[in-house]
C-alpha positions in Angstrom: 10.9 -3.9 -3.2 8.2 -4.7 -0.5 5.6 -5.6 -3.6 8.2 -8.1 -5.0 9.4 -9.6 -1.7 5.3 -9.8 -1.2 5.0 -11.7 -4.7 7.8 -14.1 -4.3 5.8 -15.3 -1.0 3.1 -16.3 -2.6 5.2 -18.6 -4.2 6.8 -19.8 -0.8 4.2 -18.7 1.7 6.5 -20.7 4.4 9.3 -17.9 4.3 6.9 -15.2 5.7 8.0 -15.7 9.1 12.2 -16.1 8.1 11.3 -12.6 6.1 9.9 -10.8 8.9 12.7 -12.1 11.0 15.3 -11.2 8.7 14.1 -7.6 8.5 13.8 -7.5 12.2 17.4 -7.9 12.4 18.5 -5.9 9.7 16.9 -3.0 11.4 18.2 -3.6 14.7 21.6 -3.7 13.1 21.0 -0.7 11.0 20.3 1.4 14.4 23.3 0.4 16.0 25.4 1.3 12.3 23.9 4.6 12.7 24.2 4.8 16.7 28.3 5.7 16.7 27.1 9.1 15.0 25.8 10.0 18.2 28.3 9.3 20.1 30.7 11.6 17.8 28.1 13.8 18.1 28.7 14.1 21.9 32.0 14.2 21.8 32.7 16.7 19.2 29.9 19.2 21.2 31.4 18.1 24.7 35.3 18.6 23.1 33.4 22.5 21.8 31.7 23.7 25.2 34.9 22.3 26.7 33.3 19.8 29.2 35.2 16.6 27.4 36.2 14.8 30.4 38.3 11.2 30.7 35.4 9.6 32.1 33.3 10.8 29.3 35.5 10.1 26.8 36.2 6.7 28.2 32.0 5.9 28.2 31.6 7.3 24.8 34.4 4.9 23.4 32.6 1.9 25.1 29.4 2.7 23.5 31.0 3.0 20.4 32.6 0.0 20.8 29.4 -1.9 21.9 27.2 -0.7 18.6 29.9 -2.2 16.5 29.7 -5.6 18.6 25.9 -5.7 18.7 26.0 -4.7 14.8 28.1 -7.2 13.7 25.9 -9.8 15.8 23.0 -9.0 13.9 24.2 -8.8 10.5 25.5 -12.2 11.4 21.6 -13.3 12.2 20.5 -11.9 9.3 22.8 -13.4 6.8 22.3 -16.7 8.9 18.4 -16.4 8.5 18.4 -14.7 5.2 20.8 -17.0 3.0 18.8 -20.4 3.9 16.0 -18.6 2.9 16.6 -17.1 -0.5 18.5 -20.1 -1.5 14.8 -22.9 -1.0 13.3 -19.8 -2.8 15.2 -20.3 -5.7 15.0 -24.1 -5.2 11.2 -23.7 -4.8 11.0 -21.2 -8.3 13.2 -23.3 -10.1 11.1 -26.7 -9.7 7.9 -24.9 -10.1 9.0 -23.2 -13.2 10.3 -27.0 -14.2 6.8 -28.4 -13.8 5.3 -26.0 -15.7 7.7 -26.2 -18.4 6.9 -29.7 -18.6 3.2 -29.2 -19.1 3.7 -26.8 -22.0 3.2 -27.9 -26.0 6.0 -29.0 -27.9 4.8 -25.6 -29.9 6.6 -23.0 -27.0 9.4 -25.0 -27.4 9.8 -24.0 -30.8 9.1 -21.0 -30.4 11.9 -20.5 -27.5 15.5 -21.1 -27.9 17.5 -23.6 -25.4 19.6 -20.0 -24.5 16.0 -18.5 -23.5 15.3 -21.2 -21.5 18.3 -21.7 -19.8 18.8 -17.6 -19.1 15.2 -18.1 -17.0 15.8 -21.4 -15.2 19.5 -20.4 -14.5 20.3 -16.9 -14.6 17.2 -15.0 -13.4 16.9 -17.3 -10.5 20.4 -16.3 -9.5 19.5 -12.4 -10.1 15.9 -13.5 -7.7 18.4 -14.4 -5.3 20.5 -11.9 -5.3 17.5 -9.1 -4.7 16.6 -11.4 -2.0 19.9 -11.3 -0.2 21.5 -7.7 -1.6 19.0 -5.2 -2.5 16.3 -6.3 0.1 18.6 -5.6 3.3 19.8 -2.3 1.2 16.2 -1.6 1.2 15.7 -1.7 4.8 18.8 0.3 5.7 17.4 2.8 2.8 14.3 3.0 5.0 15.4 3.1 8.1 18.3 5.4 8.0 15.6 8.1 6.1 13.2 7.6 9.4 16.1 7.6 12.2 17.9 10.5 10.8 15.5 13.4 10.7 14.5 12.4 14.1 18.4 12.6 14.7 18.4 16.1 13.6 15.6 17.0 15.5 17.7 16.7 18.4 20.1 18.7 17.1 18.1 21.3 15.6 14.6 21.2 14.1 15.9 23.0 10.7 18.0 20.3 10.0 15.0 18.3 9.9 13.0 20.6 7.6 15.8 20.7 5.0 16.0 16.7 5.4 12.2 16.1 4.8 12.2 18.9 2.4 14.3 16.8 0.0 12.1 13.8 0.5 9.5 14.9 -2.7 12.1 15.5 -5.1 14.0 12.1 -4.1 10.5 10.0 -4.3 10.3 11.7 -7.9 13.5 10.7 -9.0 12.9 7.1 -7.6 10.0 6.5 -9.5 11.9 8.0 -12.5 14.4 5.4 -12.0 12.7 2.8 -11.7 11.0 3.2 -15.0 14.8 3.2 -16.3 16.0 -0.3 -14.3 12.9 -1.7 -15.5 13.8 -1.0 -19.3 17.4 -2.0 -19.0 16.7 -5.0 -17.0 14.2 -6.2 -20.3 17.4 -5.4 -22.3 19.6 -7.3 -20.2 17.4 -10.9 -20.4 16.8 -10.9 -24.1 20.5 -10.1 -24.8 21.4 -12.8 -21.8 18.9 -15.3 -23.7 20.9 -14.4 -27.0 24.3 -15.2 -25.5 23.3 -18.1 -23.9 22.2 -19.4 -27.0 25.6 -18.8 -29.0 27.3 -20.5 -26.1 25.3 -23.5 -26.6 25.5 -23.2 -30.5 29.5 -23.0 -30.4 30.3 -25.2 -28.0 27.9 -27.7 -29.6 28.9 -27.2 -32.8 32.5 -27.0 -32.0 33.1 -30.6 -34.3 31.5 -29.7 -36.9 33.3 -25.9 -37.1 36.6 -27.4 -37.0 35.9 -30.3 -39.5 34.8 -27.5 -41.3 37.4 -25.0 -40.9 34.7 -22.5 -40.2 35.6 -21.7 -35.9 37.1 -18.2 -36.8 33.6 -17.0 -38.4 31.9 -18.2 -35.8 34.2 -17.1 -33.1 33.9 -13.8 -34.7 29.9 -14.2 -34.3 29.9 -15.5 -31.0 32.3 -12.4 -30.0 30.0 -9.7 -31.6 27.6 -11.2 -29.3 29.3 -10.8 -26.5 30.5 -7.2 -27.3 26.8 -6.6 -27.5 25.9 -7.7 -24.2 28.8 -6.3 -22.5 
């Protein structure tokens, strides 16, 4: 994630500082998601040692109450500081991948089919977007909630913190695993995008002639085994 956040900025150098802000406040509100643990925490040992007074009870509601405020605040800043800026990225993609289009040989373009083109100027721009403004903060809440909750458990007891980090190898392993699979099915997912988009524009396009024709039930029937295929 943090090597294609880093690539998409050297497309938009501008957004470093909205990025850095952004993650800022998706960390501050990730701490104060985690922070009503403790306070359950304290109340279930206090309720157990049998010290759980009113006035306890009463501050350990408050603080409860004020992580929820103070996380709702923040995930408000970042969604205000994060939209604005995954939406000019996109712009900023799509009219540089416009320009170069424009530059290229009349040979690419029949090479390519209008469905291929129209999968990378539309489509993957709106799945850019959506890393931009979906996985990236799920990223950072990934992150922080592995560094926040072994120290957690070290306050509680130190072996909870062994058996935490002791699981740490074996879920970097199946990350990297993982990732070679998303990789794979995302390639499968654009060229059989690219293929739909291009029966779309084939059938609608061709609707006149199907039905002067008589020939829209074969096609339907093509343009649904397409779609069967990409489902």
């Amino acid at each position: 994630m943090i090597k294609l956040i880093h690539q998409l900025l050297q497309w938009a150098p501008e957004l470093k500082g909205k990025f850095f802000l952004a993650a800022v406040f998706k960390v501050i509100e990730t701490m104060f998601m985690g922070a009503p643990y403790v306070f359950i925490f304290l109340t279930l040992n206090d309720l157990f040692a049998g010290s759980l007074s009113i006035k306890k009870v009463v501050f350990y509601t408050s603080g409860m109450a004020f992580c929820f405020l103070f996380q709702g605040i923040f995930s408000y800043l970042f969604s205000r500081t994060v939209w604005p800026a995954a939406n000019y990225m996109v712009k900023k993609l799509r009219i540089l991948v416009g320009e170069h289009l424009r530059k290229l040989s009349m040979g690419y373009f029949s090479e390519k089919t209008t469905g291929s083109l129209h999968t990378l100027v539309a489509d993957e721009m709106a799945l850019i977007q959506a890393i931009i403004y979906r996985a990236f903060p799920d990223f950072i809440v990934a992150v922080t909630f592995a560094v926040l909750t072994p120290l957690f458990l070290l306050f509680i007891d130190w072996r909870l913190t062994l058996v935490t980090v002791a699981a740490f190898p074996a879920a970097v392993l199946f990350l990297l695993w993982q990732k070679n699979v998303l990789a794979q099915g995302l390639k499968k997912r654009s060229d059989s995008l690219a293929v739909l988009n291009s029966e779309i524009i084939e059938y609608i396009h061709g609707m006149e002639v199907l039905k002067a024709f008589r020939q829209t039930g074969q096609q339907f029937t093509k343009f649904n085994t397409t779609l069967e295929k990409f489902r």
